[in-house]
C-alpha positions as CSV (number, residue, x, y, z in Angstrom):
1,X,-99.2,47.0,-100.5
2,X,-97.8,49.8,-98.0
3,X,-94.1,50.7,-99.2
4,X,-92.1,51.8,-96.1
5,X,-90.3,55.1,-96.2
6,X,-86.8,54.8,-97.1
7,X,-84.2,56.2,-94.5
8,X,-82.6,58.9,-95.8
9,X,-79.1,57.7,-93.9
10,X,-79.1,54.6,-96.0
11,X,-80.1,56.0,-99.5
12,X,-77.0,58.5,-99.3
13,X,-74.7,55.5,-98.5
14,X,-76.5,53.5,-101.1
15,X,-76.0,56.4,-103.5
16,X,-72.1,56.8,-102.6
17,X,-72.0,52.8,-103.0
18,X,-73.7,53.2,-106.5
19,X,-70.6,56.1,-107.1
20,X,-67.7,54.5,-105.6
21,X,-68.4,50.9,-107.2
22,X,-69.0,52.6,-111.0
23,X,-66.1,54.7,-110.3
24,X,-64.0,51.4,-109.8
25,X,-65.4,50.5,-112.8
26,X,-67.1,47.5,-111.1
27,X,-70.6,45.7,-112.0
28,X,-72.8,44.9,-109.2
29,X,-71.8,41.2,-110.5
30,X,-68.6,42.2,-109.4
31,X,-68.5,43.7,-105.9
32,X,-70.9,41.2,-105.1
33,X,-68.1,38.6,-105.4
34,X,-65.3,40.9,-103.7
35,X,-67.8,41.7,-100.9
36,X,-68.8,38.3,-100.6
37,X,-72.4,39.1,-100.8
38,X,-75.5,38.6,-102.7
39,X,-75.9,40.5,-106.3
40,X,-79.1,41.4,-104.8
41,X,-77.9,42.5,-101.7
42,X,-75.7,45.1,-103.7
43,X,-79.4,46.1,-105.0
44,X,-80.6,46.6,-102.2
45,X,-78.0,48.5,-100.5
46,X,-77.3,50.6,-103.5
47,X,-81.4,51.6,-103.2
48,X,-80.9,52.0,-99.9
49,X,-83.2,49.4,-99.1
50,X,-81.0,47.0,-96.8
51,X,-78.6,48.3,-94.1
52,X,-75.3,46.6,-94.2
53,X,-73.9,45.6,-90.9
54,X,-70.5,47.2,-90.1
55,X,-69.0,44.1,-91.0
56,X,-70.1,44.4,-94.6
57,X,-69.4,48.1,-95.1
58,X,-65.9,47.2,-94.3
59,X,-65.6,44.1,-97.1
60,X,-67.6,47.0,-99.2
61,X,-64.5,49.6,-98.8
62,X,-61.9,46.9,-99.4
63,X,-63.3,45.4,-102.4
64,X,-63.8,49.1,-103.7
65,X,-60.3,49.8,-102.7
66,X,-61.5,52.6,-100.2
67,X,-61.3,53.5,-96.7
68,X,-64.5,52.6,-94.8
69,X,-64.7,56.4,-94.1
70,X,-64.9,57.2,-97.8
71,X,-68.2,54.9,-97.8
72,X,-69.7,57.8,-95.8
73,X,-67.9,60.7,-97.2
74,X,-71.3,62.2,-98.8
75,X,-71.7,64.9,-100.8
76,X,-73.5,67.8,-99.4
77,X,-77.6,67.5,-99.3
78,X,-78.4,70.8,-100.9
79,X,-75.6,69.7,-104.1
80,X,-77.5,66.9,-104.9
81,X,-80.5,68.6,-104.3
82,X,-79.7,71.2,-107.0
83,X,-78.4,68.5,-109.3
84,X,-81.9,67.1,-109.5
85,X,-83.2,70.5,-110.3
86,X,-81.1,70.8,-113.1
87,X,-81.9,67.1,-114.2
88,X,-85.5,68.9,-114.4
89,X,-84.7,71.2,-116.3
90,X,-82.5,69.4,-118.2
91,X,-86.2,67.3,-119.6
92,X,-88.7,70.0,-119.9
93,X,-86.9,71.0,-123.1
94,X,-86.2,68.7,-126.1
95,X,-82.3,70.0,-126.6
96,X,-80.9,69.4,-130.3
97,X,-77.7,68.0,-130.3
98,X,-75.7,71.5,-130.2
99,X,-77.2,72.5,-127.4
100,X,-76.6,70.3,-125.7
101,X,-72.6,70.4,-126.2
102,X,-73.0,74.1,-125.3
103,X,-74.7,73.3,-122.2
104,X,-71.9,70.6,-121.3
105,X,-69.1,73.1,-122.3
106,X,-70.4,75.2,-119.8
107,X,-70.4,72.6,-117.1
108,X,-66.6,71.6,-118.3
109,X,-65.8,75.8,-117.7
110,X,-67.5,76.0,-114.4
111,X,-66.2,72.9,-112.9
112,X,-62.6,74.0,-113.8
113,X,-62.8,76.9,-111.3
């Protein structure tokens, strides 16, 4: 089976979907419903594997109770590109438990800058 290459334009939105709808504290179950769509359309678009029609980004924002120009408010490429860097090194190390709460004390100082 040939897998197509995702476009990078519609994982980002699917990724800010993914954020937006956890933030609201919504299941895919959920916006699916609001949105009027499929659970498996929220899937898709969340894997960036379907591209919503205008239409549908629009029931998207309102069910997330956003504007549809927070939908493609994205964060900046090279932030999430360094996030995943420190994901990996995050797992080359099995962290005791201590660690670990200095390492997230650390990221609780720096964000409060």
């Amino acid at each position: 089976m040939i897998r197509k290459r995702k476009d990078p334009f519609f994982v980002q939105l699917g990724e800010r979907i993914r954020v937006l709808r956890k933030g609201s504290g919504l299941t895919q179950e959920r916006l699916a419903e609001r949105a009027d769509v499929s659970v498996n359309f929220i899937g898709n678009a969340e894997r960036g594997e379907s591209a919503a029609s205008v239409k549908t980004l629009r029931r998207f924002a309102k069910a997330l109770g956003v504007s549809l120009k927070d939908l493609f408010d994205f964060p900046d490429e090279d932030q999430g590109e360094i996030l995943s860097r420190i994901l990996a090194l995050l797992k080359t190390k099995a962290w005791d438990v201590e660690e670990l709460k200095g390492i997230e004390n650390l990221i609780r100082i720096v964000s409060q800058r």
